[in-house]
N, C-alpha and C positions, 0 to 999 in steps of 0.2 A: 504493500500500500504506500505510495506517493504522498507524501506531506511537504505541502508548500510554509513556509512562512513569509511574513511582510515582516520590514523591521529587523530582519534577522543583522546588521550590522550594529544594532542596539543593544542595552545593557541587559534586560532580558532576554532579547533573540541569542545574543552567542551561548548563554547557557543554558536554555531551549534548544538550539542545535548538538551544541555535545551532548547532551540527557538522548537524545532522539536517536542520536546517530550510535552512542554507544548499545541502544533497544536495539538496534540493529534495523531502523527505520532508513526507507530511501526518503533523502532530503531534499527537496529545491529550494536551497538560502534565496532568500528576493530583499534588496535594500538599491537605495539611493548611491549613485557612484560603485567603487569596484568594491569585492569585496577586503572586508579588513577582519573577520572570523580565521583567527589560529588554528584553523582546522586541518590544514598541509592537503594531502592528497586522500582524506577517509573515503573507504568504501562506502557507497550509494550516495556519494554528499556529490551537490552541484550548486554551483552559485550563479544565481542571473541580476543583473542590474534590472531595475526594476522602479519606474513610476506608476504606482498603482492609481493612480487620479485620471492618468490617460487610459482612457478605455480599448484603444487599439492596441498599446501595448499588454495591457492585461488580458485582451481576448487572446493574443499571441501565445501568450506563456500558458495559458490555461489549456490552448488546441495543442501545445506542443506537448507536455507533459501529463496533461489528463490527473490533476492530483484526487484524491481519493477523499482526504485530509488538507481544510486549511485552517492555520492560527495566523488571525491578524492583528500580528504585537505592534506594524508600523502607525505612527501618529503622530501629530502636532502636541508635543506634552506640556510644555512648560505655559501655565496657567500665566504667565503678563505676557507670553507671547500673540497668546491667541486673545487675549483681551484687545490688545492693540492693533492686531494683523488680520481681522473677524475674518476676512473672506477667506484666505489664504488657510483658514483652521477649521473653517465649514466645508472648501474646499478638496483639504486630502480627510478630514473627520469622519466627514457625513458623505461627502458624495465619493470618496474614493473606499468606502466601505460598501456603500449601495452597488458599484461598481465592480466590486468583489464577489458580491452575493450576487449576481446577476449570471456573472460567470459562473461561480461555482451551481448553480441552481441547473443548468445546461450538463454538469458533473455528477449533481447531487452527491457534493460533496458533503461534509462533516465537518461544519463552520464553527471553529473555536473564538469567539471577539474577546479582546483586552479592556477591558473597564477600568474605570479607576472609581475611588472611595468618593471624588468627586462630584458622585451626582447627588450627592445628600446633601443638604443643607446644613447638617452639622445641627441642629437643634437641640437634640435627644443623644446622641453616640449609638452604640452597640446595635448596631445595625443590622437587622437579619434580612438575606437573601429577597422577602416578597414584601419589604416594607417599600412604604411609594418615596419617590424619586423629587427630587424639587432641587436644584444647580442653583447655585449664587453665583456664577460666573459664567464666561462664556467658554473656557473649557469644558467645564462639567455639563452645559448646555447642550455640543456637540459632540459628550460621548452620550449622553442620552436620548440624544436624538437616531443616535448610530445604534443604539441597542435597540430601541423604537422598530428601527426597520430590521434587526437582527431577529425579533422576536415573529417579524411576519414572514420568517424567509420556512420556503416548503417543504424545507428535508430538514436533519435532524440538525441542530446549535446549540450550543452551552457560550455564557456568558462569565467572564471572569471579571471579579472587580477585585483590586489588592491594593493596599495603601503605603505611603512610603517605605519604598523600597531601596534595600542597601545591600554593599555585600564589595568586594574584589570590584575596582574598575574597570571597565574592558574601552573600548573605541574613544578613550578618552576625556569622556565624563566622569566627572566626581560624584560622590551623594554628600550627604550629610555627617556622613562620621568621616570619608577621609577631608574632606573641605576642613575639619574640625582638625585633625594632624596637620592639615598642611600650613594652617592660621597661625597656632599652636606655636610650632616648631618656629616659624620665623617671629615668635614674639607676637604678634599682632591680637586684637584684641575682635571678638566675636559677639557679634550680637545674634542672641536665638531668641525665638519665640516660647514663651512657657503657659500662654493661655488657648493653645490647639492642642487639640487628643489624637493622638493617633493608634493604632497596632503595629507598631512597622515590621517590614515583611524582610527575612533574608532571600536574596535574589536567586539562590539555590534550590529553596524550598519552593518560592512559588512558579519553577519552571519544574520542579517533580510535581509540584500539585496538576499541573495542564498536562504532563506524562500520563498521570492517571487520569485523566479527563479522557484523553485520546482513548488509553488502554480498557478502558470499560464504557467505551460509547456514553459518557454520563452526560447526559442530556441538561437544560436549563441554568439556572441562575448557580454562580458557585464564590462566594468569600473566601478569597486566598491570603491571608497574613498570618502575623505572629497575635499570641494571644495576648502580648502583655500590653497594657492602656500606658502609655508613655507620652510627653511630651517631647516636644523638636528639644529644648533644653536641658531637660532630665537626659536625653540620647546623649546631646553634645557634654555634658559634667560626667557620665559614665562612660562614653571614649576617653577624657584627657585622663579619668583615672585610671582606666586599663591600661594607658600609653603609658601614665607617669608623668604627663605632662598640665601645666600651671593652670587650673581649671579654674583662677580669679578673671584668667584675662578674658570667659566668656561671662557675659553680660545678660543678665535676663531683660528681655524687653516683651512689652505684648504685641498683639497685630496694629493698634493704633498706633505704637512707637513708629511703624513704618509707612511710608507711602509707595503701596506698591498698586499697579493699575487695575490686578484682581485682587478679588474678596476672596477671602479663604474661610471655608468653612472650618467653625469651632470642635467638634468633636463630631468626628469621623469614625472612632475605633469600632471593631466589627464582631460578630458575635462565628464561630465557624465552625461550629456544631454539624451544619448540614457535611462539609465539605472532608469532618471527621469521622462522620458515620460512612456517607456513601462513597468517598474516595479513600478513606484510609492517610486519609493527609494529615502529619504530624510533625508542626514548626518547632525548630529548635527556641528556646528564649534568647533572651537578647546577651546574656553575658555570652555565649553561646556562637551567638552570630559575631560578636565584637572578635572572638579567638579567630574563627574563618576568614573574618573580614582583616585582621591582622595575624597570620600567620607568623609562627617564630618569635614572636614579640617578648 
């Protein structure tokens, strides 16, 4: 069975690809520009350059390879991009998703989507799978919009939503805890937020969790994070401690202290009971994820 990814040049695609490829799954990596996944020459792995927003090209790749399986992790993610850039983030969000399903529907394929914790509004936290959706921004707007049309698509779908997510940087993004090392180290001083809730997710775990999703056809709505309610702050003062490094120079501030173009919703953290019963999915905690995420330390 043929598994497409989008986004596979991404911080969850590359370790979505290795989990997939070591199943012994045939791969077709799909990302923007060449590929940059350290995958060297693996058995059944191929990588295509890939705009999934243009529909000729995605008709292309779908009549070439015929995928069986697709996960579309590619997206517009950073929440003040797409505040300020609206078309360009309804563009590949919503219509390069529609655009996916349309093809795969001619496949009837097995459409895995990428969600984020964003489409809640934060009001209440502990978020279960069939609780209703309300976005305070325009990221979270057009992944809801994208699940919208995920949920009418004919053949089977599962929906993943996972909240920040950290772990090993790949393609050259930072997260949250190495940004925190790298501040850290050169002295400089941090400002985090400490009145958002989050679950945050090790980036390992929730590319095993969508392995099972694949491997048991599990169909519908699926919460992939960690279980522990943490703030962005609380994260950053338990990295400098694990590193060893001056946890005065981070700075508690709230979301008013900053002026950023999106609104971020207050308490995100998820409840993931469904995704423990019917996937068998089991995140590591966080002190946990800090060891992986800094090896040898």
């Amino acid at each position: 069975m043929k598994i497409l990814i989008t986004g596979a040049n991404g911080f969850l695609g590359h370790y979505l690809s290795a989990q997939l490829l070591d199943k012994g799954y045939e791969l077709v990596a799909t990302g923007k520009g060449p590929s940059r996944l350290a995958l060297g020459n693996r058995k059944g792995f191929v990588y295509e350059e890939l705009d999934f927003t243009d529909p000729f090209a995605v008709h292309d790749i779908f009549e070439k390879y015929q995928p069986g399986i697709i996960v579309h992790a590619g997206a517009m993610t950073k929440p003040d991009d797409c505040e300020l850039q609206q078309w360009p983030a309804y563009l590949t969000n919503v219509e390069g998703t529609v655009t996916l399903l349309l093809n795969a529907e001619e496949q009837k394929s097995f459409f895995v989507f990428i969600s984020t914790d964003f489409v809640f509004n934060g009001d209440k936290g502990y978020y279960q799978e069939d609780d209703s959706i309300m976005p305070v921004n325009f990221y979270g707007k057009t992944k809801a919009e994208a699940e919208d049309a995920v949920k009418e698509y004919e053949y089977e779908w599962a929906i993943v939503r996972t909240s920040l997510v950290y772990g090993i940087p790949v393609g050259g993004r930072g997260n949250l805890l190495t940004v925190v090392k790298e501040k850290l180290e050169k002295g400089e001083e941090y400002k985090v937020v400490d009145d958002q809730v989050r679950t945050p997710t090790y980036v390992e775990d929730l590319a095993a969790g969508i392995v099972s999703i694949i491997e048991k056809k599990a169909k519908g709505i699926y919460h992939l994070s960690g279980e522990e309610v943490l703030t962005p702050y609380q994260m950053a003062c338990q990295t400098a401690d694990y590193l060893q490094l001056d946890s005065t120079l981070i700075k508690k501030v709230t979301a008013a202290d900053f002026s950023q173009p999106a609104r971020r919703p207050l308490r995100t953290n998820f409840l993931i009971d469904r995704a423990k019963k019917k996937l068998g999915y089991l995140p590591v905690d966080f002190k946990t994820g800090l060891e992986k995420t800094f090896p040898g330390h």
